[in-house]
Structure formats: structure tokens, C-alpha cells
N, C-alpha and C positions, 0 to 999 in steps of 0.2 A: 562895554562891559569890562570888567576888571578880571583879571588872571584868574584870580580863586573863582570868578563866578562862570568863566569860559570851563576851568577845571572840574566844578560840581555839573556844568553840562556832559561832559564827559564821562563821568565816574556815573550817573543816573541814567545815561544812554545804555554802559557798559553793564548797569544792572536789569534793564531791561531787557539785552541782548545774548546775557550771558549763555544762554542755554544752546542762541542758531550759532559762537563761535564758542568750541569747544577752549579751553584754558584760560578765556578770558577773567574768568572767575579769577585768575593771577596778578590781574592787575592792582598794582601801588601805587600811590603817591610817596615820595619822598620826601616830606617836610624839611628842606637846610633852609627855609626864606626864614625871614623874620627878625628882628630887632631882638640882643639878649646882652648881656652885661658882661662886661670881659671876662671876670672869672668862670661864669657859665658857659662862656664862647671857649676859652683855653680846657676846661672840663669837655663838652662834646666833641673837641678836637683831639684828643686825647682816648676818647670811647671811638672814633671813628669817623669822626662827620668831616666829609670832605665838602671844600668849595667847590660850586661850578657842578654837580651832581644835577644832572635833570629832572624833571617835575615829576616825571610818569614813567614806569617801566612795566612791561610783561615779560617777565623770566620764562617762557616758553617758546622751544627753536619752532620759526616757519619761514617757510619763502626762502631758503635756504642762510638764515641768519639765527645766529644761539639767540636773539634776544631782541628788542625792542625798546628803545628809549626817548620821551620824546618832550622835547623842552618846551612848554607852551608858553606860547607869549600872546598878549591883544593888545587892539591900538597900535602905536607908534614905539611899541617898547622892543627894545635889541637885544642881542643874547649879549654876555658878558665876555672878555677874553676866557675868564676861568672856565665859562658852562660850552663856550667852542675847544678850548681843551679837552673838557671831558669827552665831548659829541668823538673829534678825531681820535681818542685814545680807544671808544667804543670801538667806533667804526675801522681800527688798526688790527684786533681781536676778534672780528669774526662775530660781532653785533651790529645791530641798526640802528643809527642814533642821527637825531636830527633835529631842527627847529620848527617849531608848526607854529603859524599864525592863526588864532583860534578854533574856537570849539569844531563847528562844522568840519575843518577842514582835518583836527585830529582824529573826527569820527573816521574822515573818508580815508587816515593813512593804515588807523587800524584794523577795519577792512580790507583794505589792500594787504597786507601784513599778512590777516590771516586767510585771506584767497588766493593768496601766492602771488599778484599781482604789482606788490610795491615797488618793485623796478620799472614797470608801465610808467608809473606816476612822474612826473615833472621834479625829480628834486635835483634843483641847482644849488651848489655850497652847500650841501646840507640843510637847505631850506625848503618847506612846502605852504605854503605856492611862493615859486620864488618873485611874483610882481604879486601884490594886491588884487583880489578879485572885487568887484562890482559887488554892491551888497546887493542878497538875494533873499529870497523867499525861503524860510527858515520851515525847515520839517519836524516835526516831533518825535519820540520814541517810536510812536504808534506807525508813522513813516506819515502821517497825517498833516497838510499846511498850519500850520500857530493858527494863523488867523482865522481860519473858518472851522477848528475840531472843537468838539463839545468837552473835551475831557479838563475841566478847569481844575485838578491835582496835579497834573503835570508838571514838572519842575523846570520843565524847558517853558514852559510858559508862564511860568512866575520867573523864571530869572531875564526874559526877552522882555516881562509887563506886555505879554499879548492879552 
């Protein structure tokens, strides 16, 4: 799956869910990807728009962190020098900022985030999971297997093609 599609797994989990974690309802994406033309590039750099800015933030303190930021990546793709800048500049200020390799796994940081757990979790270098996990069996909003739920609106299951 491709970033943006790991990302809308996220963001459609996050609205499902919003109600069992309180502030989640905070959560953004941060649009800086994307191809633009240098004077548009020198104009949003000028309104504000920093490189290296992470994918996702929730501006709500837990776990004992002001904040939550989490760079998604899928596949084989690495974070950049600029977006490891950002992460330590977070993480210098008394936020939590890190690189998650796909959906599943930013479901399970932000969870952890908001059950006060995220220091249990495995993050090496500011990475979660720091080796690659074994692909597994993909759960839905519902907490339901893809494969065998009946709910074909799902967005986790149109973006999986279960």
C-alpha cells in the first residue's frame, strides 16, 4: 500500500474510534508532501511550511508527553535527514515524535499514546517496529478479521481489496 493509503487507514480507524479515546477527535494530517512550482514552494515557505514536518500529529499531552507526532512511512521507504530532524527537535521539547512503519502499527502507537503505555512499546531510534513484522492478519475498525466481516463499506477493506 502507498503512504496516503496506510494514512486514510488511520484517519478512518481514528474516526471510528474517536469517542473510546478522548482528544483523538485532534488528530491532523500535515500536508508538506507533494510536487509545487518554485514560486509556490518559496510562497508556503514564507506563510510557514517547514521541511521534514511529520505526517500526523495529535496536539493533546498523554503518557506524559505535550504531544504526539508520527511520520508514516510503507514499504521500503526511509524517513529523510529533514523529517529525523524534525522527530529529535520534537522529541528535545517534551513531545513524542517518531517513525511508524504502517497503518496497523500507527494504530497500535496511538493507542499506546493514549493508555499511557507508549514507553512499553519497542521504539528503537525513534522507530516503531524497529525490524519489520511478519505480515499478519489485518483487523478492521469493528476489531473484526478483513477476511471473514461482512461489513463491505469498510474502508479498511477497500483499501486492503479484502
Amino acid at each position: 500500500m502507498s503512504e496516503s493509503n496506510e494514512q486514510q487507514v488511520v484517519f478512518e480507524w481514528a474516526s471510528w474510534n474517536a469517542n473510546k479515546y478522548p482528544g483523538l477527535e485532534t488528530m491532523y494530517h500535515i500536508p508538506n508532501e507533494g510536487k509545487r512550482s518554485a514560486s509556490n514552494g518559496r510562497r508556503l515557505k514564507r506563510e510557514g511550511l517547514k521541511c521534514g514536518v511529520s505526517d500526523i500529529c495529535i496536539p493533546v499531552a498523554k503518557s506524559g508527553y505535550s504531544n504526539l507526532y508520527i511520520e508514516l512511512k510503507a514499504g521500503k521507504n526511509k524517513a529523510t535527514t529533514s523529517q529525523r530532524e524534525f522527530i529529535e527537535s520534537i522529541n528535545k521539547y517534551g513531545g513524542k515524535a517518531l517513525v511508524v512503519y504502517e497503518a496497523d502499527n500507527a494504530i497500535e502507537v496511538i493507542k499506546a499514546y493514549f493508555n499511557g503505555t507508549i514507553n512499553q512499546l519497542e521504539i528503537i531510534d525513534d522507530e516503531y517496529p524497529h525490524k519489520k513484522r511478519k505480515s499478519r492478519q489485518h483487523r478492521g475498525f469493528c476489531g473484526e478479521i478483513c477476511e471473514k466481516c461482512k461489513n463491505t463499506k469498510c474502508l479498511e477493506r477497500k483499501i486492503r481489496n479484502v
